[in-house]
C-alpha positions as CSV (number, residue, x, y, z in Angstrom):
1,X,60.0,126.8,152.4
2,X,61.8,130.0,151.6
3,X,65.6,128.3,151.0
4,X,65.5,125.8,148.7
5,X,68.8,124.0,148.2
6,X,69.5,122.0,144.8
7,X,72.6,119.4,145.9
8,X,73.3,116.0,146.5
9,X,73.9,114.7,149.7
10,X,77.0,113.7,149.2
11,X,78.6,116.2,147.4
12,X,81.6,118.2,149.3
13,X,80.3,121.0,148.1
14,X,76.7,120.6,148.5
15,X,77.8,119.6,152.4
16,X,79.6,122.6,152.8
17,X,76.6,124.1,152.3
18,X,74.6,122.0,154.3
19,X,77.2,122.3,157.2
20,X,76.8,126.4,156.9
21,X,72.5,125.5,157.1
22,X,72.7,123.5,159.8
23,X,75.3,126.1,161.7
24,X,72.9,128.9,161.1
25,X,69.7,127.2,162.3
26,X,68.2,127.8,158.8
27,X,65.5,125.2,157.3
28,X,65.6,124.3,153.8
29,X,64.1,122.1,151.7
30,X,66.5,119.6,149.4
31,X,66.1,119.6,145.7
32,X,67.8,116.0,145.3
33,X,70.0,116.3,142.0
34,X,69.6,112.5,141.3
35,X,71.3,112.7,137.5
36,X,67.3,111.6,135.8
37,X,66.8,113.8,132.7
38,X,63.6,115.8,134.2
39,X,65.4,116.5,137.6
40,X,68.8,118.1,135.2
41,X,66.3,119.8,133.3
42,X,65.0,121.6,136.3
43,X,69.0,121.8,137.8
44,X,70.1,123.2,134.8
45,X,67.6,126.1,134.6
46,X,69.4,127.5,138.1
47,X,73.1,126.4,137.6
48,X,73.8,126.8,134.2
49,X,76.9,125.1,134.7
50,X,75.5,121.9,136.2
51,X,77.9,122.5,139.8
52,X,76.1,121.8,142.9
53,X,75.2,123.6,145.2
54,X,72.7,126.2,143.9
55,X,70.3,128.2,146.8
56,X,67.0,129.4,145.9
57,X,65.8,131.7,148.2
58,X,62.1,132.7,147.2
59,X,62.4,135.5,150.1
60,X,64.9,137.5,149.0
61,X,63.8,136.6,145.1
62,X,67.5,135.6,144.9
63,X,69.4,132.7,143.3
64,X,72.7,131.9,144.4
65,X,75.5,129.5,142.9
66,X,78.8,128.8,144.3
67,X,79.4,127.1,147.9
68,X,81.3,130.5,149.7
69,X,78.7,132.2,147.5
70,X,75.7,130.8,148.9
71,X,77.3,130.6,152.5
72,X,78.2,134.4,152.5
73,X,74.5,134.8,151.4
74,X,73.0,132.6,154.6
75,X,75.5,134.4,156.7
76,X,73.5,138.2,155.7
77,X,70.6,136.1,156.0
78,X,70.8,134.9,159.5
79,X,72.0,139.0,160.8
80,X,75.8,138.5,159.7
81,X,79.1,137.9,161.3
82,X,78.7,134.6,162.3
83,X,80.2,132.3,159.3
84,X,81.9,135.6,157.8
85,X,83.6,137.7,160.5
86,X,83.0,141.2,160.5
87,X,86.8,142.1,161.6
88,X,88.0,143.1,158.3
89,X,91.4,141.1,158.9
90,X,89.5,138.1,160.2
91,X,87.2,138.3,157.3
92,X,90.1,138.2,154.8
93,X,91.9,135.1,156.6
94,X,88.5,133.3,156.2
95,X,88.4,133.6,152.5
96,X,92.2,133.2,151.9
97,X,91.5,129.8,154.1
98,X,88.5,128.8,152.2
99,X,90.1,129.6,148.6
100,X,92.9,127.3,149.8
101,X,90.0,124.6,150.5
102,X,88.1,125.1,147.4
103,X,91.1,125.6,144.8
104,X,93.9,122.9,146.1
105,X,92.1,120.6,148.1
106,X,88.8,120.2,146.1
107,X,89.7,121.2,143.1
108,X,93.0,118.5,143.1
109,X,90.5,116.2,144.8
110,X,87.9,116.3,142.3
111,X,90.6,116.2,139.1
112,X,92.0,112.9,140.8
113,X,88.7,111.0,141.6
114,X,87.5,112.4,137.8
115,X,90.8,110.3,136.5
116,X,90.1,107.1,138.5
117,X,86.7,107.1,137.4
118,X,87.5,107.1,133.7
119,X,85.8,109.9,133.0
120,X,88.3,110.7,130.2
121,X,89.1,107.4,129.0
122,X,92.1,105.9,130.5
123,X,93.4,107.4,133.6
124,X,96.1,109.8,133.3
125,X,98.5,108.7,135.9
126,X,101.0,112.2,135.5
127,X,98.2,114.1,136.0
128,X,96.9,112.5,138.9
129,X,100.3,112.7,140.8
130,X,100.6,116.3,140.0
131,X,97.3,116.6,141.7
132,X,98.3,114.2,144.5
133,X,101.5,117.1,144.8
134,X,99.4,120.1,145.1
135,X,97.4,118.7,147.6
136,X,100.5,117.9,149.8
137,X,101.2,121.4,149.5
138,X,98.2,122.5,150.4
139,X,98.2,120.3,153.7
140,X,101.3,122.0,154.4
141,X,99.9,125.4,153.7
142,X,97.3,124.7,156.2
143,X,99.1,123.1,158.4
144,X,101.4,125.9,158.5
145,X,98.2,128.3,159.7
146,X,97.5,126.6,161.8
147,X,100.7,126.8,163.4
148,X,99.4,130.3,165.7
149,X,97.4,127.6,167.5
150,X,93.7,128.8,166.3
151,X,91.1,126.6,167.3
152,X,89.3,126.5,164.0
153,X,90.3,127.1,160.1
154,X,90.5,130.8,160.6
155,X,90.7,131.5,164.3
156,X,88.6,130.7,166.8
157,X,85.0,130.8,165.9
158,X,83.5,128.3,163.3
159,X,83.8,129.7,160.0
160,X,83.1,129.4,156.4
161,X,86.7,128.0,156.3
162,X,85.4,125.3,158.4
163,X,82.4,124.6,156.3
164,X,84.3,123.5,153.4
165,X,87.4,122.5,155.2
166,X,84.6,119.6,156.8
167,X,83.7,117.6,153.5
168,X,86.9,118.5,151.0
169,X,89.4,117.2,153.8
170,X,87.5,114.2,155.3
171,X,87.6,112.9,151.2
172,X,90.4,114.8,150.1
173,X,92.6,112.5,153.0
174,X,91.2,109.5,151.6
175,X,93.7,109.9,148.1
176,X,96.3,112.1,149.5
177,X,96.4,111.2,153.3
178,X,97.6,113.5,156.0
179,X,101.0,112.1,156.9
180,X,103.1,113.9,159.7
181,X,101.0,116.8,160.1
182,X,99.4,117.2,163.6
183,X,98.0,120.2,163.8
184,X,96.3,119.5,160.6
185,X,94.8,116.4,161.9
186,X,93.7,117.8,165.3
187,X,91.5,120.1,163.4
188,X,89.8,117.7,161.5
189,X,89.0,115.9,164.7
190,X,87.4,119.1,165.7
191,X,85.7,119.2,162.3
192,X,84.5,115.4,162.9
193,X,83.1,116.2,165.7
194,X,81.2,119.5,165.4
195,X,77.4,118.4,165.2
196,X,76.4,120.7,161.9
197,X,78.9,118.8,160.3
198,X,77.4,115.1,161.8
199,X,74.1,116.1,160.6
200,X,76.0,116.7,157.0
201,X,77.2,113.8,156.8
202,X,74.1,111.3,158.0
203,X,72.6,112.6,155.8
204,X,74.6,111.1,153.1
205,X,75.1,107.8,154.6
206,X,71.9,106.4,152.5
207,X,73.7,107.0,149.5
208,X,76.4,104.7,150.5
209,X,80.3,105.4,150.0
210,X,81.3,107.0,146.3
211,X,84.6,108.0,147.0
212,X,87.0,106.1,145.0
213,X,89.5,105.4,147.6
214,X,89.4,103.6,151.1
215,X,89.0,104.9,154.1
216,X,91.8,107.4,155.6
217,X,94.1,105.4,157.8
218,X,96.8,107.8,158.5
């Protein structure tokens, strides 16, 4: 198989990835990073920093690390324009959306669910509702983009936006939830429902639920 994908199923970012796969009609093979010793060994060789997802892509003789990295790398792959617009302007609203995703949504998302897990002893509670802030800004940020009436993250074609904007908000909702934000949560439903996305996300259902926080009600 010429794309090799090292990720975990259930990781946000390793779906993001799997979402932009699955989009492009591009087959891969999954490296399962499963935390055992010989299997980090291995992991470690191609992300040096241990952050999934990492794309191996014995084609192009190319390793790639970093989600919007690897997707803008599938994107060239499958002939271009599709997950990365080739309007200039369009192009730049994608990133600024997805750097929005990746920064205050994940990256908030991720400190939190580090806290609750004890990672670093006992849970810092300031720093987790500093977190819990940012992210309310940043569903007001999006929800205020979304405010032009675009159909997806970016406009109206599926984007790389809306590859990450899939996993980081359907976990990212279940700590800070959406509240009064309609817009915001009629593009998730979109997001739910796009099949890429469904594929993503059965195939983390053997794995069970890891997120440290119940379902979204809101």
């Amino acid at each position: 198989m010429a794309l090799v994908l090292w990720s975990h199923p259930y990781s946000a970012y390793g779906q993001k990835a799997a979402v932009a796969l699955y989009e492009l009609g591009l087959p891969f093979d999954l490296k399962l990073v499963d935390g055992s010793a010989g299997v980090m060994e291995g992991f470690l060789a191609v992300s040096p920093f241990a952050k999934m997802p990492a794309l191996i892509d014995t084609e192009a003789n190319r390793t790639v690390i970093e989600s919007s990295i690897v997707i803008e790398h599938l994107d060239r792959r499958a002939g271009g324009g599709r997950l990365i617009p080739a309007d200039p302007d369009a192009a730049l609203e994608t990133r600024l959306i997805d750097r929005i995703l990746d920064v205050y949504v994940g990256g908030n998302m991720n400190r939190i669910v580090f806290n609750r897990l004890g990672r670093a002893g006992t849970p810092n509670e300031t720093a987790m509702a500093q977190d819990a802030a940012e992210l309310q800004t940043a569903w007001d940020m999006l929800e205020a983009r979304l405010a032009d009436g675009r159909t997806w993250g970016a406009g109206e074609t599926f984007t790389l936006a809306d590859c990450g904007a899939a996993p980081l908000m359907t976990y990212a909702r279940r700590l800070v939830p959406f509240g009064d934000r309609p817009r915001l949560k009629a593009w998730h439903a979109r997001l739910m429902a796009r099949p890429s996305f469904i594929r993503a996300l059965e195939d983390a259902a053997p794995f069970g639920d890891l997120m440290p926080a119940p379902p979204a009600v809101d």
